[in-house]
C-alpha positions in Angstrom: -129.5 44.1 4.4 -131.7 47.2 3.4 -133.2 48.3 0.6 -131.2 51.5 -0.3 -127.8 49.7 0.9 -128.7 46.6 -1.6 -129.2 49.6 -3.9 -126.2 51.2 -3.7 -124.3 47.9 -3.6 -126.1 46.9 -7.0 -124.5 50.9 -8.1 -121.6 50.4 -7.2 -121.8 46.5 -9.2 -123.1 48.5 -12.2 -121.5 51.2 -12.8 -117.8 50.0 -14.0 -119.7 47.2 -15.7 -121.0 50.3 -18.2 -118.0 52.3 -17.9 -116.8 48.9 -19.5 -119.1 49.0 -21.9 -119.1 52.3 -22.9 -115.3 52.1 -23.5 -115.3 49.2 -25.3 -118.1 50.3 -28.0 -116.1 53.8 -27.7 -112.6 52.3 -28.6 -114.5 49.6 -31.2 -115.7 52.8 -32.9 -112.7 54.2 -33.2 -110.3 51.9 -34.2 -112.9 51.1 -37.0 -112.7 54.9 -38.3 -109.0 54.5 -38.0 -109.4 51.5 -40.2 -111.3 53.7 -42.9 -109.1 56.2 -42.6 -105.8 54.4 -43.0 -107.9 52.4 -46.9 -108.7 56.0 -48.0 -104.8 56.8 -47.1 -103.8 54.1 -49.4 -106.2 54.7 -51.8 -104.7 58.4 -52.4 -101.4 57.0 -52.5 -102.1 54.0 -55.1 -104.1 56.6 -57.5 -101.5 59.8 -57.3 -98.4 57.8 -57.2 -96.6 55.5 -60.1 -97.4 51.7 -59.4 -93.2 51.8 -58.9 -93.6 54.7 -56.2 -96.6 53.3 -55.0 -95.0 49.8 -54.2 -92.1 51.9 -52.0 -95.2 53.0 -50.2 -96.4 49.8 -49.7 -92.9 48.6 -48.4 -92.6 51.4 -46.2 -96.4 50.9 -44.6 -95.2 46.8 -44.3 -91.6 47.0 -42.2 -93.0 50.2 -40.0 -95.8 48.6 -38.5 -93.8 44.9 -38.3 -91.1 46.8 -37.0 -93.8 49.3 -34.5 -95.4 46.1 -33.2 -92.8 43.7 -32.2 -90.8 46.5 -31.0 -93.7 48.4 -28.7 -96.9 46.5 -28.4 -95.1 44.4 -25.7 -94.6 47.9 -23.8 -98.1 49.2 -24.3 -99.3 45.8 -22.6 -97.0 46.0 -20.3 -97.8 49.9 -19.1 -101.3 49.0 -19.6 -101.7 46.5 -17.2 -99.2 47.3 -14.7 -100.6 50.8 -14.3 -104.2 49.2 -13.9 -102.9 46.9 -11.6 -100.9 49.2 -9.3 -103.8 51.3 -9.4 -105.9 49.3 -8.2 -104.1 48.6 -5.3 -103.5 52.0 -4.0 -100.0 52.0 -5.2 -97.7 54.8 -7.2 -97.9 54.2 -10.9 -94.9 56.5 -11.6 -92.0 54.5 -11.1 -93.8 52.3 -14.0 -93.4 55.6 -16.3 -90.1 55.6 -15.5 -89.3 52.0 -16.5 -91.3 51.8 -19.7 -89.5 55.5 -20.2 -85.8 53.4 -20.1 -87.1 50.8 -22.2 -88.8 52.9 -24.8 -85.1 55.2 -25.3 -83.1 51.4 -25.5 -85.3 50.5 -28.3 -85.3 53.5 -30.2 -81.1 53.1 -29.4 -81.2 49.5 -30.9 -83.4 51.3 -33.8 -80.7 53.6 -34.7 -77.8 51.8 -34.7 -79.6 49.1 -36.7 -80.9 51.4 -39.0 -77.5 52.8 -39.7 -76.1 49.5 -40.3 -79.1 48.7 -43.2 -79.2 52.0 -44.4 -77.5 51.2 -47.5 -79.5 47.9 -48.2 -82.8 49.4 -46.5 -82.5 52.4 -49.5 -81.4 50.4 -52.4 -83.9 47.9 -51.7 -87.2 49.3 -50.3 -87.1 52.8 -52.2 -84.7 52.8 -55.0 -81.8 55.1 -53.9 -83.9 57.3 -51.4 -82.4 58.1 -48.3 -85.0 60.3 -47.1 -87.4 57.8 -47.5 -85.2 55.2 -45.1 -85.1 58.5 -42.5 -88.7 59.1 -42.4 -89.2 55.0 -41.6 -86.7 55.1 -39.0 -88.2 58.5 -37.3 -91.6 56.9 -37.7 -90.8 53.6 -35.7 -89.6 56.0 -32.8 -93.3 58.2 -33.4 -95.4 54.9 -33.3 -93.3 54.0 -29.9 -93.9 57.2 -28.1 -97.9 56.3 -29.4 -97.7 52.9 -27.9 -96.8 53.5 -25.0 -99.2 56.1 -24.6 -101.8 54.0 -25.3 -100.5 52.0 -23.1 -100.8 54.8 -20.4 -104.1 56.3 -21.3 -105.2 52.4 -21.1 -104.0 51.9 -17.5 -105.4 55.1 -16.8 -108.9 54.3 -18.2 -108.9 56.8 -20.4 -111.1 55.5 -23.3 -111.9 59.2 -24.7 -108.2 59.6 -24.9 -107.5 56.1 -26.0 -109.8 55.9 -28.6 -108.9 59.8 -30.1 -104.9 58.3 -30.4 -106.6 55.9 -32.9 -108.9 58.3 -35.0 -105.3 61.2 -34.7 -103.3 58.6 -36.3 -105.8 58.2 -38.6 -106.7 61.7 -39.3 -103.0 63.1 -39.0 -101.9 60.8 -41.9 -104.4 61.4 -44.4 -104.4 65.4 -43.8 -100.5 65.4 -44.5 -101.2 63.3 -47.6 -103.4 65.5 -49.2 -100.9 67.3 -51.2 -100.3 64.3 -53.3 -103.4 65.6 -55.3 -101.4 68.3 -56.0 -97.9 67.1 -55.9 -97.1 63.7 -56.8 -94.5 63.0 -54.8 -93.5 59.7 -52.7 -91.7 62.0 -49.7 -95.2 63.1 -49.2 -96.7 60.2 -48.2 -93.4 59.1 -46.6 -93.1 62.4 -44.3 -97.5 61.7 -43.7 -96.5 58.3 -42.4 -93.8 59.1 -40.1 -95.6 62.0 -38.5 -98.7 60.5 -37.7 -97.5 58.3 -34.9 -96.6 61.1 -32.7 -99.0 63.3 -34.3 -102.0 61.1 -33.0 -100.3 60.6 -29.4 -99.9 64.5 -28.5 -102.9 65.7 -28.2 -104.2 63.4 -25.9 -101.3 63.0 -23.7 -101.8 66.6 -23.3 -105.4 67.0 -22.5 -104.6 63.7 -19.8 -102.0 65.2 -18.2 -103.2 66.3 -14.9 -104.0 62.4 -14.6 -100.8 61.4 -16.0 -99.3 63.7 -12.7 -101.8 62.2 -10.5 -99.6 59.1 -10.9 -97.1 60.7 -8.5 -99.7 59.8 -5.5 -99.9 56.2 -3.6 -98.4 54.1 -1.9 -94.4 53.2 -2.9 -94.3 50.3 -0.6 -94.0 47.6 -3.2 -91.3 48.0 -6.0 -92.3 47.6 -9.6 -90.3 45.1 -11.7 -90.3 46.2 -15.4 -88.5 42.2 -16.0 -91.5 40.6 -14.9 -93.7 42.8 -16.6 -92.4 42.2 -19.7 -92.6 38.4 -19.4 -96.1 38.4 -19.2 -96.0 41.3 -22.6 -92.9 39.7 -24.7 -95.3 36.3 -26.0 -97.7 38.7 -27.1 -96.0 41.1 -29.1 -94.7 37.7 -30.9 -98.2 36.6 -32.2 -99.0 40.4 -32.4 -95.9 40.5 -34.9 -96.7 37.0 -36.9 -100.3 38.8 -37.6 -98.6 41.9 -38.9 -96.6 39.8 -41.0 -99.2 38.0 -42.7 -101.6 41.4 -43.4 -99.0 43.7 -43.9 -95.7 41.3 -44.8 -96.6 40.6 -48.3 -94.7 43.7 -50.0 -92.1 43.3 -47.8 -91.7 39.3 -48.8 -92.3 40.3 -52.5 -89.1 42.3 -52.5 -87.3 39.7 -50.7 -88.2 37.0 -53.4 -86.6 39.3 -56.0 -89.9 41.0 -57.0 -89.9 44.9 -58.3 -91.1 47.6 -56.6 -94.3 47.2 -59.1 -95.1 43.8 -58.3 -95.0 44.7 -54.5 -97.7 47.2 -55.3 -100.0 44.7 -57.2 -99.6 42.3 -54.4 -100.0 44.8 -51.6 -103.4 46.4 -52.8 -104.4 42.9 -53.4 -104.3 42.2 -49.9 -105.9 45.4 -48.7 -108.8 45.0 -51.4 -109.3 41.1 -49.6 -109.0 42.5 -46.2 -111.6 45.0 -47.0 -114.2 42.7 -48.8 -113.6 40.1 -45.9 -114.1 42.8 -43.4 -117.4 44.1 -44.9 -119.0 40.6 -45.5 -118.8 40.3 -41.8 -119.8 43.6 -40.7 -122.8 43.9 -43.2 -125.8 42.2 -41.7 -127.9 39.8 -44.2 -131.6 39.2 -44.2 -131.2 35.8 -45.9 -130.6 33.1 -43.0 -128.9 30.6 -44.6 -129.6 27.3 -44.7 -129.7 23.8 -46.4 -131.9 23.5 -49.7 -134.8 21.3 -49.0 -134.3 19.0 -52.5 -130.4 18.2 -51.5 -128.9 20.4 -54.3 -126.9 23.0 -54.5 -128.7 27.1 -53.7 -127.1 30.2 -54.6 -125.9 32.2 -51.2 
């Protein structure tokens, strides 16, 4: 082999290896700003609101993102890796569209007709008589859907610019709508900032991909895509993806199961978030004290 065709096999190697990289440390980035912007969220709401409003926050946050994850994360997997696989080999990717299109509208079907049948207990319950809160939770499960699946999309695609600006949107779209509650202390306003910024944080970049979104129109058809298997490989996922959003976002939720109070919802939820951010900054913060053993067997202040 010569030298210039060893080179440009060793560029053609390298290159997705740091298109790789670059999307991983890209999307890392960005899902950690959406992280900061979703505590400063809360800590508006917590210091505006009563600890009684507050808590109907906290309930709402909990059962949209259980509900958003077991209900869609399976579907972004699934477009996710079936788009990247059909891609790969030279096949269509839009008849995948059109699947996870079909699924996404029975979901939000199942949604509504559940969500009529709990409206009553989901308002008495979760917000104390409000049925504009139980609206805004039922129109934000179908936001965060059409925001899964277009991460989901945008993944397959390789988008990572794309991918990673859903993230900080979501972020960004939620706490700009929530401003307000400096001025006017009002539950609805957080409610109406949490349902909007699932879609809010999907549009833009579905819009500035959708030339490639199109391009998925080109390839081969010859092999059909089968949305059944697909979701086999996505269903166990979304289960443990669910279990974890029950343990870190459950807790108000469970609460007000038990026969707690709206109040003692919001103690327990902002006790959470306030572990979740100390355990997240003891393992992000770098320390220049290596630990180890004291030399005379006792005990050494860490």
């Amino acid at each position: 082999m010569s030298a210039h065709a060893a080179s440009v096999e060793r560029d053609a190697v390298a290159r997705p290896r740091s298109l790789e990289l670059t999307g991983t440390w890209l999307l890392s980035g960005a899902m950690a700003a959406a992280g900061v912007l979703a505590y400063a969220f809360h800590i508006l709401a917590a210091r505006t609101l009563t600890q009684s409003e507050y808590g109907q926050v906290a309930a709402f946050w909990a059962a949209l993102f259980i509900a958003v994850v077991v209900l869609f994360r399976p579907l972004e997997q699934t477009t996710s890796r079936s788009l990247a696989d059909r891609l790969e080999r030279g096949l269509e990717g839009w008849s995948v569209l059109r699947a996870v299109a079909l699924v996404y509208a029975c979901l939000v079907a199942v949604v509504a007709v559940a969500g009529a049948l709990s409206w009553s207990v989901l308002t008495r319950e979760l917000f104390d008589g409000s049925g504009f809160m139980t609206a805004m939770l039922l129109i934000g499960i179908g936001g965060y859907g059409v925001q899964y699946v277009a991460r989901g999309i945008l993944g397959g695609l390789r988008r990572f610019h794309g991918l990673s600006s859903i993230h900080l949107g979501d972020g960004v779209v939620r706490l700009a709508l929530a401003l307000p509650l400096v001025l006017l202390t009002s539950k609805d306003v957080a409610a109406v900032a949490l349902a909007a910024a699932g879609i809010g944080g999907a549009v833009g970049p579905l819009w500035r991909c959708r030339a490639q979104i199109g391009s998925l129109r080109r390839g081969s058809s010859d092999e059909r895509f089968h949305i059944s298997a697909a979701l086999r490989f996505a269903a166990p996922a979304g289960v443990i993806a669910g279990s974890d959003q029950l343990l870190v976002n459950g807790a108000p939720l469970l609460v007000i199961a038990g026969g707690g109070t709206t109040e003692q919802a919001a103690l327990v939820f902002a006790a959470v978030l306030a572990t979740v951010a100390f355990v997240v900054s003891v393992a992000f913060i770098p320390s220049d004290r290596p630990l180890r053993p004291p030399l005379d067997g006792g005990s050494s202040a860490l």
